[in-house]
C-alpha positions in Angstrom: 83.2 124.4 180.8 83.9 127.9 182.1 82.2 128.7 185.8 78.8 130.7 185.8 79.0 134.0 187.5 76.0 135.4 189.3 75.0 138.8 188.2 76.0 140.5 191.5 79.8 139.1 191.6 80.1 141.2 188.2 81.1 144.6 188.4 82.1 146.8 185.6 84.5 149.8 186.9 86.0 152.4 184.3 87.6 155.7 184.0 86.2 158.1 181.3 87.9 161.0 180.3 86.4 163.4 177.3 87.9 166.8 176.0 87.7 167.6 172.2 88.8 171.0 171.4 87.9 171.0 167.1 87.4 173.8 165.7 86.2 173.9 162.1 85.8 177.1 160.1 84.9 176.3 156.7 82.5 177.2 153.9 81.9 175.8 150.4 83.5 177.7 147.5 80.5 177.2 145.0 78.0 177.9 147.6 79.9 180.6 150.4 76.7 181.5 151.8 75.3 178.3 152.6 75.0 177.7 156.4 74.3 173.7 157.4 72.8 175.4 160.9 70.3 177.5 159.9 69.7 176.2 155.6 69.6 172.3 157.1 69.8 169.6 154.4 67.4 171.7 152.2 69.6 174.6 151.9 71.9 172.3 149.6 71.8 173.1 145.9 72.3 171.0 142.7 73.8 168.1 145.2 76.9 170.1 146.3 79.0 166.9 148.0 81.0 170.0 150.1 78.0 171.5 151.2 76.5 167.3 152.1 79.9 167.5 153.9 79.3 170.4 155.8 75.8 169.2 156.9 77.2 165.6 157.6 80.1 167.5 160.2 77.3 169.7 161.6 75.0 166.4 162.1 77.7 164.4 163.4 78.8 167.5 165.7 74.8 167.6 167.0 74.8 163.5 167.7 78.0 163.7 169.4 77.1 166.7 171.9 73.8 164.4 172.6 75.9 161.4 173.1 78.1 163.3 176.1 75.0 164.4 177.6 73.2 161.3 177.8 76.3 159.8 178.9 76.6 162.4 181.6 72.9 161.8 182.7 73.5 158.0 183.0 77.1 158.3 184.5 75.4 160.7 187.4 74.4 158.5 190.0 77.6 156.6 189.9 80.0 159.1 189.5 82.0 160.2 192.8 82.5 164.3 193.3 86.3 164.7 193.5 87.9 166.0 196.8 89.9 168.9 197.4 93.8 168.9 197.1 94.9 168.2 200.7 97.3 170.9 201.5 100.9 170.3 202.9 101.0 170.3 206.6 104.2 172.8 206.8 102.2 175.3 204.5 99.1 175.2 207.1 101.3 175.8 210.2 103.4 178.8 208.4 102.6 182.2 209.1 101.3 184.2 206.3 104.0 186.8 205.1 104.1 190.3 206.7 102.4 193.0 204.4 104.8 196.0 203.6 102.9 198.6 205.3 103.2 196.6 208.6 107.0 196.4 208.4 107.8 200.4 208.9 
């Protein structure tokens, strides 16, 4: 039988890393002038399936941007601010250059 853990010897410790850069330009060519943004679902006529397509991207676009915000939220109070790069100790103790009006 495998031992019992208390709750506090678990800890759960993970590195999360997000960046999507998509970018969709795309229209249907029966319907050019339907917008999924502004017509919504009811802006789809005679049951286009690119035009459902187009308003399934744009919903699954609006449900993913919510996910990474409430993820954000939730991560917040655990999430540590990242320090700045230490610089090299012989770049500290060099002099800056001379300017070129100072050198005639």
């Amino acid at each position: 039988m495998a031992p019992l853990l208390h709750p506090e010897e678990i800890m759960l410790q993970f590195t999360y890393k997000l960046k999507l850069t998509e970018r969709v330009k795309a229209k249907c060519s029966r319907h050019p002038r339907y917008n999924p943004v502004k017509d919504g679902r009811a802006g789809i006529r005679g049951g286009c399936s690119t035009c459902f397509s187009l308003y399934d991207l744009h919903q699954a676009r609006i449900a993913l941007d919510a996910a990474q915000r409430e993820f954000v939220r939730r991560a917040g109070p655990w999430a540590r601010q990242r320090e700045p790069r230490q610089r090299k100790a012989a770049d500290a103790t060099e002099e800056p250059p001379l300017h070129p009006l100072e050198l005639r």
